[in-house]
C-alpha positions in Angstrom: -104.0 -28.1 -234.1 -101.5 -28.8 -236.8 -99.4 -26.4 -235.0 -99.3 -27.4 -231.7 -98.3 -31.1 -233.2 -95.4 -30.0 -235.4 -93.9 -28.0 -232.5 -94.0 -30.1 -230.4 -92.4 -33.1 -232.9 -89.4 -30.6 -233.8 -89.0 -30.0 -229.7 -88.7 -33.7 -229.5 -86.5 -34.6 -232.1 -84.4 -31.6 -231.1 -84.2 -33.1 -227.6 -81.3 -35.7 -227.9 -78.9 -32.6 -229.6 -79.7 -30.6 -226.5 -78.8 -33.2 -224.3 -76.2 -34.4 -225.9 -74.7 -30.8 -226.3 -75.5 -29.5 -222.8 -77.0 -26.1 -224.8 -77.7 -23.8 -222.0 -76.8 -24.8 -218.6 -77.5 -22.2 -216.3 -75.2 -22.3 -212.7 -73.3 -26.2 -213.1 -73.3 -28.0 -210.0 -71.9 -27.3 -207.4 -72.1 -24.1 -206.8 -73.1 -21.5 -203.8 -76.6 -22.1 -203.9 -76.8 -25.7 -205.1 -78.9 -24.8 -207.8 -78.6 -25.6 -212.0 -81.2 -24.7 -214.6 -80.4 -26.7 -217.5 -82.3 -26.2 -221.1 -83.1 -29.8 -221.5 -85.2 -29.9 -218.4 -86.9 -26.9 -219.1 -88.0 -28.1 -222.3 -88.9 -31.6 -220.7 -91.4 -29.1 -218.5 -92.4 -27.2 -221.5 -93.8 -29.9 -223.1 -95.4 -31.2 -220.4 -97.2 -28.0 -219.7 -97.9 -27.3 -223.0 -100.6 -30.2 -223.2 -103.0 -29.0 -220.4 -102.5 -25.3 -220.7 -102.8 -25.3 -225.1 -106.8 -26.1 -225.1 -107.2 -22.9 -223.1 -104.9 -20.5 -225.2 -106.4 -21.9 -228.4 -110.1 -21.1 -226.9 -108.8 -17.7 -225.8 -107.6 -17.0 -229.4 -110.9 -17.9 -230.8 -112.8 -15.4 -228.6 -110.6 -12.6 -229.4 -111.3 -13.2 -232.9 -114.6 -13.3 -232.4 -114.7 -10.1 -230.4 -112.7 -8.6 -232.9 -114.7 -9.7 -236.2 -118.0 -8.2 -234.3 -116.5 -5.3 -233.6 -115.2 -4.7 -237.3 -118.9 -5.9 -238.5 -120.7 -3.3 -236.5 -118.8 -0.5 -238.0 -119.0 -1.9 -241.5 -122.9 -2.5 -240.5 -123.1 1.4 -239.2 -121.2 2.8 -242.4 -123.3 1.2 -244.9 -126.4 2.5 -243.0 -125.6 5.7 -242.7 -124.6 6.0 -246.5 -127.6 4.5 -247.2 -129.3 7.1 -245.2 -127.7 9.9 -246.9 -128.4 9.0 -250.5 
């Protein structure tokens, strides 16, 4: 969770330099198709996304872990039985 908080605290403080800079503009206004992508809005979307969908991907993390940890348990498990089956 420590993550999630100090990335989004350097997005925000980075904010006002974007802004203020105009970093990445895609397409200024106007143009043919009436359309500009700007890096500051982005971000402003970013973070706003980042709230609902962050519980999930944190969750999904966990469960690969786990699936992986079991997996690497079971063969650990299997080798140590069949040594001990051996000797």
């Amino acid at each position: 969770m420590r993550a999630n908080s100090s990335e989004l605290t350097c997005l925000v403080l980075s904010l006002p330099f974007i802004k203020e800079q105009g970093m990445f503009i895609l397409g200024r206004l106007p143009n043919a198709f009436n359309f500009e992508l700007a890096y500051y809005t982005m971000c402003l979307i970013g973070m706003a996304l980042y709230v609902p969908i962050f519980p999930q991907l944190y969750l999904y993390m966990f469960g690969q872990r786990k699936k992986y940890l079991s997996k690497l348990k079971a063969s650990k498990a299997f080798k140590e039985f069949k040594m001990k089956k051996t000797a």
